[in-house]
C-alpha positions as CSV (number, residue, x, y, z in Angstrom):
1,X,111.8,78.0,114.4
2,X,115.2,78.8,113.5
3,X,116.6,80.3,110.1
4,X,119.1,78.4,108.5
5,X,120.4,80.7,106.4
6,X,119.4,84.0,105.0
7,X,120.7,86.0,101.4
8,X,120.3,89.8,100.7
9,X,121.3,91.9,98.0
10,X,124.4,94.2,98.8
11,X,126.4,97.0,97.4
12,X,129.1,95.8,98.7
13,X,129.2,92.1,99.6
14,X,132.7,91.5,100.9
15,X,132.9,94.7,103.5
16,X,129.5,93.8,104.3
17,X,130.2,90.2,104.7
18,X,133.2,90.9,107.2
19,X,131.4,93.1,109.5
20,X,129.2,91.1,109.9
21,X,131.8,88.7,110.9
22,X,133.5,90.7,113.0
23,X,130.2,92.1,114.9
24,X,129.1,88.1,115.0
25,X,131.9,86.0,115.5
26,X,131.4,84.4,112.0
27,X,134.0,84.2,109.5
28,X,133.5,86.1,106.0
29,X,134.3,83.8,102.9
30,X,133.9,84.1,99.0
31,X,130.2,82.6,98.0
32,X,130.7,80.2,95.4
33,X,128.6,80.5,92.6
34,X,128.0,78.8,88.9
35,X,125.5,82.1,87.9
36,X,127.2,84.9,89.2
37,X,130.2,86.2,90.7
38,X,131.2,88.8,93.9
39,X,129.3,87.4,96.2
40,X,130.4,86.9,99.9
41,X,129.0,85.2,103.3
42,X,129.1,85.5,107.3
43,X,129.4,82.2,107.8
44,X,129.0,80.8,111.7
45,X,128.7,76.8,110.9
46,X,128.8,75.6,107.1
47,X,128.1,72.0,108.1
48,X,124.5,73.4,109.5
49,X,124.5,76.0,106.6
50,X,124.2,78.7,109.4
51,X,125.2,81.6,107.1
52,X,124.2,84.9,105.3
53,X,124.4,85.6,101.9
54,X,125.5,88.6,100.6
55,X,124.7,88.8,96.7
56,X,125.8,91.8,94.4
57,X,123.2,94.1,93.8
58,X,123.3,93.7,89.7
59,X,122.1,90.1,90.0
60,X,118.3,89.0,90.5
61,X,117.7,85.1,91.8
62,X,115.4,84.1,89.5
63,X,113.4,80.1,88.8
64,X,116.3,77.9,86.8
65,X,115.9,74.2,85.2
66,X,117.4,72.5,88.5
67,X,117.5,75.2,91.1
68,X,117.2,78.5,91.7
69,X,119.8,80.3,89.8
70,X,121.5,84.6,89.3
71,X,120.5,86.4,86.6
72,X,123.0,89.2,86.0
73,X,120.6,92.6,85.0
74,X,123.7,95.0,84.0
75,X,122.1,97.5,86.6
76,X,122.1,97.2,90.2
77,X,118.9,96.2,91.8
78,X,119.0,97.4,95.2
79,X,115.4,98.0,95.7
80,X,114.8,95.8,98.9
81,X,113.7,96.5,102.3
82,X,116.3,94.0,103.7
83,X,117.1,93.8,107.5
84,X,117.1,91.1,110.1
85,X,117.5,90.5,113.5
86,X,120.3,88.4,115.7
87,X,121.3,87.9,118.9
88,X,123.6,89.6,120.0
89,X,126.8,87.7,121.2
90,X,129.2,90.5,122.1
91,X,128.6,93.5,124.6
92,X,126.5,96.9,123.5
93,X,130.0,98.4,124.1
94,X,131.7,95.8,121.6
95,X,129.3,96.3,118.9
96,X,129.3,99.9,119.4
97,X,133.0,99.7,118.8
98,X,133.0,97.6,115.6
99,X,130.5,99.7,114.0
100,X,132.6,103.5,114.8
101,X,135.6,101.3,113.4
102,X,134.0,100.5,110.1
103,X,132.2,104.5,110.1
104,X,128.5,102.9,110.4
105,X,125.6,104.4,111.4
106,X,124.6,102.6,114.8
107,X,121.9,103.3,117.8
108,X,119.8,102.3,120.5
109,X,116.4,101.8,120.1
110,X,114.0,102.1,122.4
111,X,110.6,101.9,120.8
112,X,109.4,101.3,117.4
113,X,110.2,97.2,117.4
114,X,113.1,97.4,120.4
115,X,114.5,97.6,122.3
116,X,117.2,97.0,120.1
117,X,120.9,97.9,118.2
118,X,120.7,98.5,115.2
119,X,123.8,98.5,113.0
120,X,123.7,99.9,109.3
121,X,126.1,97.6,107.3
122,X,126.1,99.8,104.2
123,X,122.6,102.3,103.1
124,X,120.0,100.0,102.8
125,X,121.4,97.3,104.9
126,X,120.0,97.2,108.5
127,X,121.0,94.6,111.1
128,X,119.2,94.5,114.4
129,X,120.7,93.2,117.5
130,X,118.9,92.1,120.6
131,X,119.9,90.8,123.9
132,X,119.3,90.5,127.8
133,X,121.5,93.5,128.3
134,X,119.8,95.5,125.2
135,X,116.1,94.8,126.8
136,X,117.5,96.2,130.0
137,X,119.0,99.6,128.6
């Protein structure tokens, strides 16, 4: 099984969306949107939709008349438990770099699901890394 595509609410979608970028080899670009506006992707492939999207906190995704559609709620709603996992296509050194760049909290985990990096995009916004060279630290 692999995911497609993922979205997750953020404080900040566009920093968020280019570190990602920059930790993944994706590019970061505006999320076009008829509902709501702010919103930003890590995009590796649009033509498979392989891409994350990062959707301001004040919106909820909610059932619309021909899709699924933003409803703005005035008040951010960043009360998720969001985080995912990717492999890894740059070096522990590389992403260790990226993240002291950006200021983000960033470690090695042993136990407790790793071994694995984990990366903090912003609070509440946990990316896991894994990778041959992670499982042998």
């Amino acid at each position: 099984m692999k995911i497609k595509h993922l979205s997750i609410n953020s404080l900040q979608p566009k920093r968020s969306s280019e570190i990602l970028a920059e930790l993944t080899n994706g590019e970061a670009k505006a999320f076009p949107s008829k509902t709501m506006t702010g919103a930003w992707m890590c995009v590796w492939s649009e033509s498979d939709n392989e891409l994350i999207e990062f959707i301001p906190a004040q919106y909820k995704l909610t059932f619309g008349d021909l899709a699924a559609i933003y409803e703005e709620q005035g008040k951010n709603q960043n009360f998720h438990a969001s985080h995912f996992m990717l492999e890894a296509n740059k070096t522990v050194d590389e992403l260790v770099a990226i993240a002291e760049k950006h200021k983000l909290a960033h470690r090695f985990r042993k136990h407790f699901g790793g071994p694995l990096y984990e990366v903090w995009l912003e609070d509440g916004l946990l990316v896991e890394f894994c990778s041959d060279e992670i499982s042998k630290l």
